[in-house]
N, C-alpha and C positions, 0 to 999 in steps of 0.2 A: 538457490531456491528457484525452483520452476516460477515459481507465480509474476517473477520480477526477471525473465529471462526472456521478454518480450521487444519488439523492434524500438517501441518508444523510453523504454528505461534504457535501451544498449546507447540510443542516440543519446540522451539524458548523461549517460556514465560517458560517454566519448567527450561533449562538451564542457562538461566540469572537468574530467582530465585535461582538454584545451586550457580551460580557465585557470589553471593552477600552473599550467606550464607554463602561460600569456605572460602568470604572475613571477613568476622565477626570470622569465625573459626582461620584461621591464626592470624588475627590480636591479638584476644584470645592467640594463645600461644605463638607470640613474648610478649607480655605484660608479661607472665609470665614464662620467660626467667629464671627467676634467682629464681622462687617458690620452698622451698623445697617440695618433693615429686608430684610435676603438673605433669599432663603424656601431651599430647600433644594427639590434634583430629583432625581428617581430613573426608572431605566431600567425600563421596561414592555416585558418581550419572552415570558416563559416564558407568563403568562397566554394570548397572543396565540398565541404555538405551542400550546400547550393545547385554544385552541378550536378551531383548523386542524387538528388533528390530532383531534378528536373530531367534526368536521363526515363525514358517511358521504354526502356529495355524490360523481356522478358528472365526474371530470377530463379533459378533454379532452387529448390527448398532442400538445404543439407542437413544432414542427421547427424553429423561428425566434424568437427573443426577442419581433420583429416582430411575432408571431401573437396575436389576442386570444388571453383565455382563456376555458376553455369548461368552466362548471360552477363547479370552486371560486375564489375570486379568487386575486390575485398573495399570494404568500408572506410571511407577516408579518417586518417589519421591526422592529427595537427604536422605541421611540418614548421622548423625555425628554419627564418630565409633571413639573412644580411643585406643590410641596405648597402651599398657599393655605390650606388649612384648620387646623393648627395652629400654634400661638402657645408659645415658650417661653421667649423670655426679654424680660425688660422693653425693650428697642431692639429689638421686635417681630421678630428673629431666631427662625428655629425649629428650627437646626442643633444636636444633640446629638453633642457629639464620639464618647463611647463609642458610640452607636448608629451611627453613620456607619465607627467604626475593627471594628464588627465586621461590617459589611456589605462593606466591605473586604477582610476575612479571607474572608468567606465565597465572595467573587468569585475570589478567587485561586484559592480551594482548586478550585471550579468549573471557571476556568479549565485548572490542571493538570491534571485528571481527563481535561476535553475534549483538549488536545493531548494526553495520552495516547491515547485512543482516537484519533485521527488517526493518531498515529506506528504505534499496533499495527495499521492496514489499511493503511499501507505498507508495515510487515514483509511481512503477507501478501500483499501482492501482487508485492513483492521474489520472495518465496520463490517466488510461483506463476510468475513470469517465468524469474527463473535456474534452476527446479528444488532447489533446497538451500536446506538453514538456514542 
């Protein structure tokens, strides 16, 4: 649908795809809590929107997937990155259940927020279609 193929629903649809992978990652390493030698991953996405969105680079407007891009690069993607660097329990695991169960909490709450905002610009674009609340 053209009407929802705009810069702010693409960001909207890129973070919820974050959110749900955040949530396959965590859940991944409470499951493997007690693995000897598991390192434990987390999603790298807001950083990566952060710096795209503070880049004041000139974008070139493409008509085609197809088409290079011109100025800023393609659109940051979540990336899963492994912790390697710390160490907590002696079977060289570095999975902390409570830090992991509130990273959890906190993706969820993210995520609701974000389908909110999604659902409240199809209201409005409901309303601007049909004319009425």
């Amino acid at each position: 649908m053209q009407l929802l193929n705009k810069p702010g629903f693409q960001s909207l649809e890129r973070s919820l795809n974050a959110a749900v992978l955040r949530h396959k990652v965590i859940a991944d390493n409470v499951a493997n809590v007690d693995t000897p030698y598991f390192k434990r991953s987390e999603v790298k996405f807001e950083e990566l929107l952060q710096q795209e969105l503070n880049g004041k680079s000139i974008e070139g407007y493409r008509t085609d997937p197809r088409h290079f891009y011109i100025g800023r690069s393609a659109k940051p993607e979540p990336q899963i990155v492994q912790d390697n660097q710390t160490l907590l329990n002696n079977n060289l695991n570095n999975v902390d259940i409570d830090y992991e169960m509130s990273l959890m909490a906190k993706n969820q709450l993210r995520y609701n927020v974000m389908v909110q905002q999604v659902n409240g610009e199809i209201k409005k674009l409901r309303t601007a279609i049909n004319g009425r609340g």
